[in-house]
C-alpha positions in Angstrom: 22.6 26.5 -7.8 20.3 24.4 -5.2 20.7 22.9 -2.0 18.6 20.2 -1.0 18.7 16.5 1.2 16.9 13.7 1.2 16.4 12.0 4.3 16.4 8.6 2.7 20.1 9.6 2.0 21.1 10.2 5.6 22.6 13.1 6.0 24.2 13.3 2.5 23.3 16.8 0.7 22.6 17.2 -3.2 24.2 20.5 -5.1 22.0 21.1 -8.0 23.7 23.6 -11.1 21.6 24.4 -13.5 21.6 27.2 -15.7 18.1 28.5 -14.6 15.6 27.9 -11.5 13.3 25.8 -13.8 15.7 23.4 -14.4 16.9 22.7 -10.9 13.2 22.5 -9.7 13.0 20.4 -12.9 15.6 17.6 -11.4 14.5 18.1 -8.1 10.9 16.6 -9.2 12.5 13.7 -11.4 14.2 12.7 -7.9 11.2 13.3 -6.1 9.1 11.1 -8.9 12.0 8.2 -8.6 11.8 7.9 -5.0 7.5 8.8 -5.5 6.6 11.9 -3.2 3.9 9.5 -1.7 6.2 6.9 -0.7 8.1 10.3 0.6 5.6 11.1 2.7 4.5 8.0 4.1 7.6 6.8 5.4 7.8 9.4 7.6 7.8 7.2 11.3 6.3 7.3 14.5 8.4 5.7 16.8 6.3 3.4 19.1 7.1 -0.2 21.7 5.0 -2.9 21.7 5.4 -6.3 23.9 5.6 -9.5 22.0 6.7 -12.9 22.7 9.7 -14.5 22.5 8.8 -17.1 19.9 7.3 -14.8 17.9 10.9 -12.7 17.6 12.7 -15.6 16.6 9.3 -16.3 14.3 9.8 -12.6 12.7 14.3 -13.2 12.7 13.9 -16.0 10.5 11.7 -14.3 8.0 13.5 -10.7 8.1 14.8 -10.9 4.5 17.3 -8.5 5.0 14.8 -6.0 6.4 14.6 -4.9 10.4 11.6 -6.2 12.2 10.3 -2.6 12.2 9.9 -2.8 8.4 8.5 -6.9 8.7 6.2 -5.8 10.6 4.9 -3.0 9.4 4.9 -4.8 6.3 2.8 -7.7 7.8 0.6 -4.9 9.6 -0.9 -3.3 6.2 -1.3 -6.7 4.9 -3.1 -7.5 7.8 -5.2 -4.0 7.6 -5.6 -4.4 3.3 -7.4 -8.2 4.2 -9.6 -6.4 6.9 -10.7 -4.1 4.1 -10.9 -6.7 1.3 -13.0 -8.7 4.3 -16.1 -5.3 5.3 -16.2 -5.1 0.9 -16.8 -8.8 0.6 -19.6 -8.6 3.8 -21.1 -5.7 2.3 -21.0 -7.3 -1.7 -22.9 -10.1 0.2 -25.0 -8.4 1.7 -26.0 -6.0 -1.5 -26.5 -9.8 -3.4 -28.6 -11.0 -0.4 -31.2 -8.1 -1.0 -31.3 -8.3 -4.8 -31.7 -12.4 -4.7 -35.0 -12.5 -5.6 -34.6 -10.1 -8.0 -31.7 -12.0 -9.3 -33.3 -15.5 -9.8 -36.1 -13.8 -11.2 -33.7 -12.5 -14.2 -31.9 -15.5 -14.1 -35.1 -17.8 -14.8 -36.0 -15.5 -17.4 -33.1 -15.7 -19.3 -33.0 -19.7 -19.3 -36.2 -19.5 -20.6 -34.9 -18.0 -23.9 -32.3 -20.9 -24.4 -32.8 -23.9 -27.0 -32.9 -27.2 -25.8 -30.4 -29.3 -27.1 
């Protein structure tokens, strides 16, 4: 037998019987893949206050979704931090494509030269 809680679950606590310790740490990993051990770890919080307007509140109530603005804003915050980092790799693409231009056209001349005219 194995004791265990999740915090998702509150304070609920899950009684594992299994006939051997393999098997309980068995089902304890098929929980743990369910609920993914990453997502596990990264919901664990840091509780901070920020100041924002009043119109933006009611901006944030309207779109909640069910969720609390904690979790719509978080939300919006990594989307906001994955287009940042979409953003530097698109700069630095350009900037790798920039260098190699002339090198580029070159290749590109070359291999219109090798097409038929029609």
């Amino acid at each position: 037998m194995l004791d265990f809680s999740l915090p998702e679950f509150g304070k609920s606590r899950f009684r594992i019987i299994a006939s051997n310790q393999s098997k309980s740490r068995n089902l304890i990993f098929s929980l743990f893949d369910k609920y993914s051990l990453l997502e596990y770890i990264s919901s664990m919080k840091v509780k901070t206050s920020i100041t924002l307007s009043e119109e933006l509140i009611k901006a944030i109530d309207q779109r909640l979704d069910h969720k609390t603005r904690s979790e719509f804003i978080e939300r919006v915050l990594w989307s906001f931090i994955a287009q940042i980092a979409r953003n530097e790799q698109d700069r630095r693409d350009l900037e790798i494509i920039n260098e190699q231009a002339d090198q580029l056209n070159e290749e590109a001349i070359d291999v219109l030269d090798y097409q038929v005219n029609l």
